[in-house]
Residue, then its C-alpha position, 0 to 999 in steps of 0.5 A: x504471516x502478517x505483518x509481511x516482513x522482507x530484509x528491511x521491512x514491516x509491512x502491516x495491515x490496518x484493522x479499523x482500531x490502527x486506522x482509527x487512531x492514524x487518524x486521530x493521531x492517537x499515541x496508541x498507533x506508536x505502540x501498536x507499530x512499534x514505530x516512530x510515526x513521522x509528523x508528516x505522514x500521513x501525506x495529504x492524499x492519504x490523510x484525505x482517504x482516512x475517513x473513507x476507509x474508516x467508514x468502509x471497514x465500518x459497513x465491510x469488515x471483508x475489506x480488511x486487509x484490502x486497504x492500508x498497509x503501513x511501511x515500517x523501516x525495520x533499521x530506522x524504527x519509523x513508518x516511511x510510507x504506505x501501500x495497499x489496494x483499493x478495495x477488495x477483490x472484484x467479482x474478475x479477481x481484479x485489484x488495483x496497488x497504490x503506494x507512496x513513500x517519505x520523500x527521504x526514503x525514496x531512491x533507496x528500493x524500499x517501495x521496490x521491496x514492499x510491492x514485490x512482497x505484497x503483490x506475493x501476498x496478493x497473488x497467493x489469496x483465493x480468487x485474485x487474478x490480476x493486478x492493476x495500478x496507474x501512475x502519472x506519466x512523469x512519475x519515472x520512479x513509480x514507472x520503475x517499480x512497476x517494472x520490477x514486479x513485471x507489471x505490463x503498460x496495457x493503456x493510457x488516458x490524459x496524463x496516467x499510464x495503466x498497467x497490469x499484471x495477471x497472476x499465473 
C-alpha cells in the first residue's frame, strides 16, 4: 500500500513526525526514507509551506496523506522531489496535484512516473472525482506530464494554465 512504488520509485506520504524533522533538517528523515537527502531539497517554494502543513496536520490529522509525498529514486538511494495535493478533498470531490523535481533529475520521466501513480491512487479513494493542477504557460515540461495523465486544459488566467481530469 504505501509508500506508492513504481519500477523506479518510492513515493512516500508525510505523517507530521517526517514533516517535522524535513523541516528541521533532523537526521531521523534519512532513516525514515531510507534515503539520502540532498541539501537542496527542499526547494524554496516547498521550504517556505513546511510550516503551513505542519500546522495543518496539527489541527486536521484528516489531512494526511492529502499533502506532501516524497520522491525517492529507488537506484540513486535519494530524495529527488516531491508530489502531492493541496489539501483534502473538497465537499465535490476536487483535489488540486502539484509537484516539482531536482533540476538534475528532470527529463528523465521520473515526475511522469510519480504523477500517474498517485493520480491511481487518488482516483481509487472514496469520494474523489476530479483532479485539478495549473501550471505556468512556459512550463512546457510540467504542460507534458499533464498530458500523459490525460489531464484536459479547461481555462487560463494571467500567465497559468488550468487543468483538469474527471476520475471515470
Amino acid at each position: 500500500m504505501l509508500p506508492l512504488q513504481t519500477a523506479r520509485l518510492f513515493i512516500y506520504p508525510c505523517r507530521l513526525p517526517l514533516l517535522t524533522e524535513i523541516y528541521l533538517r533532523h537526521p531521523h528523515a534519512r532513516e525514515a526514507l531510507q534515503a539520502h537527502i540532498p541539501e537542496n531539497w527542499p526547494q524554496p517554494d516547498l521550504k517556505e509551506q513546511l510550516p503551513h502543513f505542519i500546522e495543518l496536520l496539527q489541527h486536521d490529522p484528516r489531512s494526511f496523506p492529502w499533502m506532501l509525498w516524497i520522491i525517492v529514486s529507488k537506484e540513486a538511494g535519494t530524495v529527488i522531489g516531491d508530489i502531492g495535493f493541496k489539501g483534502r478533498p473538497d465537499k465535490n470531490g476536487v483535489v488540486e496535484i502539484g509537484y516539482t523535481l531536482l533540476p538534475d533529475y528532470r527529463r528523465k520521466g521520473y515526475m511522469r512516473e510519480a504523477a500517474t501513480s498517485l493520480v491511481k491512487w487518488a482516483f481509487q479513494q472514496p469520494h474523489v472525482r476530479k483532479l485539478i493542477a495549473e501550471c505556468d504557460v512556459t512550463n512546457t515540461a510540467s504542460m507534458r506530464v499533464l498530458q500523459h495523465l490525460g489531464m484536459e486544459e479547461v481555462s487560463s488566467s494571467g500567465e497559468m494554465l488550468h487543468w483538469q481530469l474527471l476520475n471515470k
